[in-house]
C-alpha positions as CSV (number, residue, x, y, z in Angstrom):
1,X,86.6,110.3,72.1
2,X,88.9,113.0,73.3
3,X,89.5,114.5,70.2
4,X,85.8,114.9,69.8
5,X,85.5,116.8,73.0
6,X,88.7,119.2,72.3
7,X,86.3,122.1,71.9
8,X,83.8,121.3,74.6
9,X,83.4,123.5,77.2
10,X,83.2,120.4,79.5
11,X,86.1,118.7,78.2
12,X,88.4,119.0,82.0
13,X,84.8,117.0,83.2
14,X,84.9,114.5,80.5
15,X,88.8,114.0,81.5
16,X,87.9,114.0,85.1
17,X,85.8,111.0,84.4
18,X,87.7,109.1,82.4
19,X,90.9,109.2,84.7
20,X,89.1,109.0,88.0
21,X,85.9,106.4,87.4
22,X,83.6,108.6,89.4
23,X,80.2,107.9,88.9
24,X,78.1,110.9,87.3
25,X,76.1,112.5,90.4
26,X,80.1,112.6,91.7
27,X,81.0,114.2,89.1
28,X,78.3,117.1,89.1
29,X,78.9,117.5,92.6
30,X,82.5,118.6,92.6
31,X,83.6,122.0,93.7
32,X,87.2,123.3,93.1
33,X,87.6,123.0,96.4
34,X,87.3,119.5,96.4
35,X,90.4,119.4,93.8
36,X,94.3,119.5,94.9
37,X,96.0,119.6,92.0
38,X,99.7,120.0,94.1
39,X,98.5,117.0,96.0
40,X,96.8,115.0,92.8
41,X,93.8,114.2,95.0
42,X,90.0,114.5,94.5
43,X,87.7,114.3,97.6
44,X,84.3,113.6,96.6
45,X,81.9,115.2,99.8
46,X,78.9,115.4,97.7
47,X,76.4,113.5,94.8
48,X,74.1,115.3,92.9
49,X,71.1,113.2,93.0
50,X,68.4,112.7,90.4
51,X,66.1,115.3,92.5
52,X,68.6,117.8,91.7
53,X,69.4,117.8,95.6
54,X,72.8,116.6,96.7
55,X,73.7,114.0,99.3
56,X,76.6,112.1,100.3
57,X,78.5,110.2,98.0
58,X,78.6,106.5,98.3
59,X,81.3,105.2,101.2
60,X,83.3,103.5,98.6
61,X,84.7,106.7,96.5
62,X,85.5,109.6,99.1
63,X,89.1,110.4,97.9
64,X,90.3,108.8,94.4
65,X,93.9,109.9,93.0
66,X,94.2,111.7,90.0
67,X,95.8,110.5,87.0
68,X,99.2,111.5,86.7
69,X,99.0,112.1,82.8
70,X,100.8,114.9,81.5
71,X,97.6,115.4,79.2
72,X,95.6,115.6,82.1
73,X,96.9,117.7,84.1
74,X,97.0,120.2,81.2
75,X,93.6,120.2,80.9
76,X,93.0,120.4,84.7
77,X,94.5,123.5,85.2
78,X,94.0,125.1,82.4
């Protein structure tokens, strides 16, 4: 599945998801801010909702770790 997003432009996103299990509205609400790549944490303070308004993410998923792949990491700060 990977190799068919090598060329995406979303392809850090699609990584993001795989390695992290956030749900999608997570997903599209994450700003770089929200990323500490020194720290390999996520914090997850928004949700984009169907509406196209965001809100706050569900209690359960506020600050997941980041996968400590080699590949990963790559693509995140590339």
């Amino acid at each position: 599945m990977l190799e068919a997003a090598s060329d995406n432009r979303f392809k850090a996103l699609y990584m993001v998801a795989i390695h992290t299990g956030l749900r999608r509205g997570e997903l599209l609400g994450l700003k770089w801010t929200d990323v500490d790549l020194d720290a390999g944490m996520l914090t997850v303070r928004r949700s984009l909702d169907v509406d196209g308004t965001f809100k706050a993410p569900k209690p359960d998923c506020r600050t997941r770790p980041e996968t400590n792949s080699s590949r990963a990491e790559r693509v995140q700060r590339a």
